[in-house]
N, CA and C of each residue as an Amber inpcrd file, in Angstrom:
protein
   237
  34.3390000  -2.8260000 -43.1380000  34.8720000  -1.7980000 -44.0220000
  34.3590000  -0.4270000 -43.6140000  35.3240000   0.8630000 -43.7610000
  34.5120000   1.8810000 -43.4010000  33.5750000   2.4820000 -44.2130000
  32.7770000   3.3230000 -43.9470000  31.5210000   4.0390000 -45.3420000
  32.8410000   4.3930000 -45.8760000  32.1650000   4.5260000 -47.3300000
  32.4900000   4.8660000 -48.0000000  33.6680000   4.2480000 -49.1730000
  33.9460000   2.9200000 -49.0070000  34.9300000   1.9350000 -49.4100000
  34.5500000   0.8520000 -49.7140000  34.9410000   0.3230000 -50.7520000
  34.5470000  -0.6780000 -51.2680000  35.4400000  -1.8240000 -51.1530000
  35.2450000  -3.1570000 -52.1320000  36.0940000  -4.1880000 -52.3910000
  36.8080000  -4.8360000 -53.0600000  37.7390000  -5.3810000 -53.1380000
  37.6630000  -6.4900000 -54.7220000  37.6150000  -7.8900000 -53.8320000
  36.5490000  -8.5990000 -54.7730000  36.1710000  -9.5200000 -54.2620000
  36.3630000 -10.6630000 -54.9530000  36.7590000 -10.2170000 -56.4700000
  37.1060000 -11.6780000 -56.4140000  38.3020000 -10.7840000 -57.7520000
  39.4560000 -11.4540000 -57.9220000  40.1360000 -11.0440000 -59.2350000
  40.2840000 -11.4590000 -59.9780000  41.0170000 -11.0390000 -61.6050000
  40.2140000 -11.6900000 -62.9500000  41.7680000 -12.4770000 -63.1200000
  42.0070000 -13.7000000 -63.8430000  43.5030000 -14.3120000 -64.1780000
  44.7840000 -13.2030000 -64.3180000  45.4390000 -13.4380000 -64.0720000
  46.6620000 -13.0580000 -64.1910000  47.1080000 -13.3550000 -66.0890000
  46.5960000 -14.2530000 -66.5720000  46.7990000 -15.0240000 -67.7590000
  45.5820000 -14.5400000 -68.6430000  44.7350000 -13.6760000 -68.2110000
  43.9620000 -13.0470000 -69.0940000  44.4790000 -12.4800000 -70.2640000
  43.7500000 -12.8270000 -71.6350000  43.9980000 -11.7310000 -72.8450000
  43.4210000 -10.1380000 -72.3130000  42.1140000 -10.5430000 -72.0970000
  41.1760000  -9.3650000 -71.6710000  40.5530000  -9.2810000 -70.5620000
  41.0480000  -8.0150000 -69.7320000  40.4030000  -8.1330000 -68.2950000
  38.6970000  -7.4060000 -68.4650000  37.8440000  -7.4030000 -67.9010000
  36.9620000  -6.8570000 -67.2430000  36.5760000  -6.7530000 -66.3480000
  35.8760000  -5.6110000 -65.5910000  35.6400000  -5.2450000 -64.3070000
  34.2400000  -5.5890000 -63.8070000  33.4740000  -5.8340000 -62.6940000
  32.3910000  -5.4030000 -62.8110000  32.3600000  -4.9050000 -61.1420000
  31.4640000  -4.0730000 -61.0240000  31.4450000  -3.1290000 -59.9440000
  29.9350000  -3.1050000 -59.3130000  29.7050000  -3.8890000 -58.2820000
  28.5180000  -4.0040000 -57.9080000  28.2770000  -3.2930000 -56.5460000
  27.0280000  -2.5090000 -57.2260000  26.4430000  -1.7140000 -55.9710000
  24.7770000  -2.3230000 -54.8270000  25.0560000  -2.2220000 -53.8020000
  23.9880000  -2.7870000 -53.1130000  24.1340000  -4.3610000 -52.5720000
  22.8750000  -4.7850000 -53.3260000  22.8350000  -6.6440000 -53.1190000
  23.0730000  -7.1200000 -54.6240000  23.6780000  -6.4650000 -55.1060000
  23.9840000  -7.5880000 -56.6450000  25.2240000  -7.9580000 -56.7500000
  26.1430000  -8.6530000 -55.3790000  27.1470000  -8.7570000 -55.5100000
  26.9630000 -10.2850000 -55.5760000  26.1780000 -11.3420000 -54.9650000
  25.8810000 -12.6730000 -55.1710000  25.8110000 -12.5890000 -57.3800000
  24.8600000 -11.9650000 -57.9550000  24.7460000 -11.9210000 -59.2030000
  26.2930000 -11.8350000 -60.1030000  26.8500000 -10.7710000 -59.6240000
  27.8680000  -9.6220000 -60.1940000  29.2630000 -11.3360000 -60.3100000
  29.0610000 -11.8580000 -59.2820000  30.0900000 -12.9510000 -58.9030000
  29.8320000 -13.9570000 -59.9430000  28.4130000 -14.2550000 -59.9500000
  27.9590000 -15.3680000 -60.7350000  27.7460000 -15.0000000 -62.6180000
  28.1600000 -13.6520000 -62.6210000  28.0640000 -12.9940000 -64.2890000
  29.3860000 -13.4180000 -64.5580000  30.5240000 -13.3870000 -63.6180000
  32.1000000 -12.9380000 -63.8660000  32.2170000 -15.1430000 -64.5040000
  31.7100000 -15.2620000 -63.3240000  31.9000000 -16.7090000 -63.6200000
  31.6650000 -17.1320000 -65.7660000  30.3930000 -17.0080000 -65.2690000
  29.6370000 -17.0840000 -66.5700000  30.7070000 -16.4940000 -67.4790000
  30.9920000 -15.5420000 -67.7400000  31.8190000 -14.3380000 -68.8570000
  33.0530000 -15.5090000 -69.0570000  33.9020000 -15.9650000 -67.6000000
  34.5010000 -16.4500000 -68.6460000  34.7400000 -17.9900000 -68.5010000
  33.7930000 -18.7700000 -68.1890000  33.1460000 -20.4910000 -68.9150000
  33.1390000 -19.8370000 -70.5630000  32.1420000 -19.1880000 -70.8240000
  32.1640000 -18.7170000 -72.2530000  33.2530000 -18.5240000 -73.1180000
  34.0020000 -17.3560000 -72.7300000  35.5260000 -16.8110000 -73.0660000
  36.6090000 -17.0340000 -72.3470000  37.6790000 -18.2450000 -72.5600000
  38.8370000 -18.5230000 -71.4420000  39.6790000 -17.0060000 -71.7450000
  39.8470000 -16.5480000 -72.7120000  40.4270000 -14.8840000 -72.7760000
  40.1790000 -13.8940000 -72.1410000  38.8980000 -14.0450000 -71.3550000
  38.6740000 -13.0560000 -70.8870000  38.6830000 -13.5030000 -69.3580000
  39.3570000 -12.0660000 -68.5500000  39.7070000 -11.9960000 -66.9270000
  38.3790000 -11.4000000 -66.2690000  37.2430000 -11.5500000 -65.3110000
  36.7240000 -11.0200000 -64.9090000  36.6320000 -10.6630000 -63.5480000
  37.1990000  -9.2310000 -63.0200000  37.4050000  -8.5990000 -61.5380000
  35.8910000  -8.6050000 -60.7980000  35.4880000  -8.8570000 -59.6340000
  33.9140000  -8.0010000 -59.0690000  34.7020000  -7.5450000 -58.0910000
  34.4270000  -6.1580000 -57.9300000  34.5430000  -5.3160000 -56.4800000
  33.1010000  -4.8270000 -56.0230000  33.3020000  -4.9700000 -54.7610000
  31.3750000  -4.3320000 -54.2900000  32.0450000  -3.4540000 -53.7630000
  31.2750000  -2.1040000 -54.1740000  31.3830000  -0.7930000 -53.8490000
  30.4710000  -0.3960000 -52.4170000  29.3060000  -1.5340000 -52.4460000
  28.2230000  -1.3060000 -51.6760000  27.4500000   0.0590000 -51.7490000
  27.6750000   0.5890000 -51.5810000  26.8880000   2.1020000 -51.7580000
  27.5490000   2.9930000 -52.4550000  26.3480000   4.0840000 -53.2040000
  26.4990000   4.9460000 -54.3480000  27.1030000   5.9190000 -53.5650000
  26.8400000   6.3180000 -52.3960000  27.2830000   7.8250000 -51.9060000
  27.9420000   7.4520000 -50.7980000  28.9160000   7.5420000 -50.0630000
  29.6450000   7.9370000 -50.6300000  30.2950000   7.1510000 -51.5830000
  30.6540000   7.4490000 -53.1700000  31.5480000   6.4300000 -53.7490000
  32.9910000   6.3520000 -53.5970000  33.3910000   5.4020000 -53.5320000
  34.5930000   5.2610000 -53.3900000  35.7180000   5.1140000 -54.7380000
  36.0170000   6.2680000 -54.8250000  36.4230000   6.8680000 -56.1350000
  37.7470000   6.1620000 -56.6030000  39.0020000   5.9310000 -55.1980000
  39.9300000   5.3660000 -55.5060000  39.4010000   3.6050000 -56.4420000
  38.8030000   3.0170000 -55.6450000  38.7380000   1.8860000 -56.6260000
  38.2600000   1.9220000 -57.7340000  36.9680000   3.4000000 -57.9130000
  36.4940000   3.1610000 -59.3580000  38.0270000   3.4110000 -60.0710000
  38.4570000   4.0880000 -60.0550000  40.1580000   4.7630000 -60.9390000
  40.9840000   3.8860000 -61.0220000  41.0550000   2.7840000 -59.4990000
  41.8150000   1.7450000 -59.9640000  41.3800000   0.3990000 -61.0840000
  39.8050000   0.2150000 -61.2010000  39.1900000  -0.4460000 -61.6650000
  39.3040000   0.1140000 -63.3970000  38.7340000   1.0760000 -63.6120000
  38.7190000   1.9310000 -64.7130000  40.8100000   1.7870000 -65.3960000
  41.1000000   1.7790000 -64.7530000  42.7920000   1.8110000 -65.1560000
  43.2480000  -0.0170000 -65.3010000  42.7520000  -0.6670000 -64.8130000
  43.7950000  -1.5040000 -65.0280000  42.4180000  -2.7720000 -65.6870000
  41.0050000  -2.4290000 -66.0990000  40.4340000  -3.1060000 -66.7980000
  40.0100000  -2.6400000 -68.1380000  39.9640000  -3.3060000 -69.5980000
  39.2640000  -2.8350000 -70.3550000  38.3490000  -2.6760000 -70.5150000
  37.1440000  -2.8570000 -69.9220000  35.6940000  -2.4960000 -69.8070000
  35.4270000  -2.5820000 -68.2950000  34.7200000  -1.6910000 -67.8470000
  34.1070000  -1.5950000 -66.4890000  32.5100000  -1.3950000 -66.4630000
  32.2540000  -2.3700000 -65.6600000  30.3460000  -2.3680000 -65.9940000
  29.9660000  -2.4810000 -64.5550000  28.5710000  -1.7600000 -64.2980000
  28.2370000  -1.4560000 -63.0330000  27.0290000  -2.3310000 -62.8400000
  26.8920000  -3.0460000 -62.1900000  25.9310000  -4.1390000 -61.4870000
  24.8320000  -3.0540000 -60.4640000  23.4840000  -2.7560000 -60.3950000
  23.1410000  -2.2060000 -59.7760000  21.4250000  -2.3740000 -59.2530000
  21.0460000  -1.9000000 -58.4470000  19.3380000  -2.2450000 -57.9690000
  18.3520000  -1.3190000 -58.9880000
């Protein structure tokens, strides 16, 4: 990937009531994967996206906007 760009790494159901995002920066993308899981064993309603951004600077703004737009909560996984 080039600096400055991130991922989606894994995406939340299509059949979701409620999507959420989570956006992991650094090495908490093994975690960020294994929260989404967790979120929804708990809640079958809820969709959970992880994109790794990998690094804060440069951020990669298009995915936060796409993330922020098409999830109802966006939460940042971070060191």
């Amino acid at each position: 990937l080039p600096l400055g760009k991130g991922r989606i790494m894994r995406k939340a159901r299509e059949d979701a009531k409620r999507k959420v995002a989570i956006l992991s920066f650094g090495t908490r993308l093994a975690e960020s994967v294994q929260a989404a899981r967790h979120i929804e064993t708990i809640d079958e309603e809820v969709g959970v996206t992880v994109a790794d951004a990998r690094w804060m600077k440069p951020l990669d703004t298009e995915l936060v906007v796409q993330l922020a737009t098409e999830h109802e909560v966006l939460i940042t996984c971070e060191e």
